[in-house]
N, C-alpha and C positions, 0 to 999 in steps of 0.2 A: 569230810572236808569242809562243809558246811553245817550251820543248821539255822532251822527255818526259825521265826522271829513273826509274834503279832501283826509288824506293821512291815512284815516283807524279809528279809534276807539277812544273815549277820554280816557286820562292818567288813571279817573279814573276805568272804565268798565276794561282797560286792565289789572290792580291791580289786578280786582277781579280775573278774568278768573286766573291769576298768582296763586291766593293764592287757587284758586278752584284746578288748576293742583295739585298743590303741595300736598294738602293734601287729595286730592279722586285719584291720579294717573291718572284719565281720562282728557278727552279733551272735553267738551261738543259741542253740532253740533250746529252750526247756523248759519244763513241766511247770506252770504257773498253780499257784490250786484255784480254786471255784471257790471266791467268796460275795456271790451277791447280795449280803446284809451291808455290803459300803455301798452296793447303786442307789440311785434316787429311781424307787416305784414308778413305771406310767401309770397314771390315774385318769388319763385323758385323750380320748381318740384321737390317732396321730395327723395332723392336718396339714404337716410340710413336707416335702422331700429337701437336704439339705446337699449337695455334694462337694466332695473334696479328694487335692491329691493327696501325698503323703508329706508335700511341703512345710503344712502349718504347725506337725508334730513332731515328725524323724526328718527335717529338711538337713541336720551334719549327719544323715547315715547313709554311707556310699549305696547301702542297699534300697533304701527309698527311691532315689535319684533317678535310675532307668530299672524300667519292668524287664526282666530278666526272664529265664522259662524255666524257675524254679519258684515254688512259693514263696515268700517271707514273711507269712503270717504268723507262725509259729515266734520266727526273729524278733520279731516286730514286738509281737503279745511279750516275751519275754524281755527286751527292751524299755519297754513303755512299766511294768511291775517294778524292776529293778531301780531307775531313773525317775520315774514319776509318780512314783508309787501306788499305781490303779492296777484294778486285776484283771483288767479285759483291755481289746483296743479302742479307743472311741468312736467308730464305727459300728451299726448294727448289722453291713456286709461289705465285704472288701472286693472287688473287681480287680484281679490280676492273670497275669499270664502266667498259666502252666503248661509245658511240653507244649504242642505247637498251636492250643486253643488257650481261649480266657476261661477263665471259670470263676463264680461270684461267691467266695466262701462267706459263711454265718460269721459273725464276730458276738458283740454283745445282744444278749437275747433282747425281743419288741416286747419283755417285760419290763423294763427296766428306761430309762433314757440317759441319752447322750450327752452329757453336759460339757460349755466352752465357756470361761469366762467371757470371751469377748462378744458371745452370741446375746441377746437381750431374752429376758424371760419367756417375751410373747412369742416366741419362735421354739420353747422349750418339749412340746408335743410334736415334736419331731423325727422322723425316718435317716440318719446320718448314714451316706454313703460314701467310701473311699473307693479310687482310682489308684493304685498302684503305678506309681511313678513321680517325678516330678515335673509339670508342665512348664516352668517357667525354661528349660533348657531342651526338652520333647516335645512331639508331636505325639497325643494320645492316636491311635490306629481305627478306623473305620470298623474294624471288628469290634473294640473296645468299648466303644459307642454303639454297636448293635447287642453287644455281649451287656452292658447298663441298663436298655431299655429293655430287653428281652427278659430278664431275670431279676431285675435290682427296680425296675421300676413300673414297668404297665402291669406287675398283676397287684403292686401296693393303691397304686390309681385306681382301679376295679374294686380290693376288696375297701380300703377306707375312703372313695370317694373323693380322694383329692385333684383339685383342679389342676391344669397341667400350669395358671399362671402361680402356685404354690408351689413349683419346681423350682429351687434356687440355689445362686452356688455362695460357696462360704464369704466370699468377698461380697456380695449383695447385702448380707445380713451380717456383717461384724460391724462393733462399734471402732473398732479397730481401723480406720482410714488405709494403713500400710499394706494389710493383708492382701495378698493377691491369688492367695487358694482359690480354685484349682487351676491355678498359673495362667500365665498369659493366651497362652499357645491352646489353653482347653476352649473348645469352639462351643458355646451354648446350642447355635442353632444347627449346627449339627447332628447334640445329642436331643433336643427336641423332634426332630424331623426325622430321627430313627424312633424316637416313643411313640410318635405320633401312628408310623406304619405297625408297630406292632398291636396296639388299640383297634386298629381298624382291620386287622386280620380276626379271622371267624375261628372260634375254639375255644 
């Protein structure tokens, strides 16, 4: 029905996938291949944590929008190849909810870096974290926020030595004025004062 193509998909599979979006609202999951000779290599110990929802990249995919208790990274990966033609999400881990816990899956390997045009270079050795959802019309969950610090953030702080004022969210660091990743509604010192308690647990 398809076939695969250098720079991603042929004209006509990507039609379908189009006319599949538009009238089912989903994204269906599928098999991306593994080509990391398009990422940009880290060459340089990572000295930021960056966070974001899923607003700044999937904000028209009804699946973005609210964390559901299904994953969509799968969707998502396959979405973002298709459309934007990258072969991973821009994310090196995504914090979503699966069945009735969060769980923090891999995305792009911390061989590789995350790139945003609107981020500025000096920010480019960077950890990029997504939050599954959209904050500007949710409330990210108090689990969510412990489920971030617990797995996505205090053992990147321990093993690269980053300082917790190196913790920043995407609207802090875009040259971008408009940006409001990771949405309104995402409480900073909230998700600080759960990183903070898990740093200071023995283990």
């Amino acid at each position: 029905m398809w076939r695969y193509t250098s720079g991603g998909m042929s004209t006509e599979y990507s039609r379908w996938i189009v006319l599949r979006t538009n009238l089912k609202g989903v994204f269906p999951i599928m098999i991306v291949p593994y080509k990391p000779i398009y990422f940009k290599k880290a060459t340089r110990k990572f000295r930021y944590i960056i966070i974001h929802d899923l607003s700044c990249r999937f904000e028209h995919l009804d699946k973005a929008k609210i964390d559901s208790k299904r994953s969509v990274a799968g969707s998502l990966r396959g979405y973002n190849w298709v459309f934007n033609e990258e072969f991973d999400l821009p994310y090196h881990m995504l914090c979503e909810r699966v069945g009735m816990d969060y769980e923090t899956i891999m995305c792009k390997p911390f061989a590789y870096y995350c790139e945003y045009p609107d981020i500025p270079s000096v920010y480019l050795a960077s950890i990029h974290i997504g939050v599954a959802g959209n904050f500007d019309t949710v409330q990210p969950s108090q689990r969510s926020y412990q489920q971030i610090g617990y797995r996505a953030i205090s053992p990147f702080i321990k093993w690269f030595g980053i300082p917790l004022s190196n913790i920043l969210l995407h609207r802090e660091v875009s040259e971008d004025k408009e940006t409001k990743c990771p949405g309104v509604m995402f409480d900073k010192n909230k998700l600080m004062a759960n990183i903070k308690s898990m740093i200071l647990m023995k283990g």
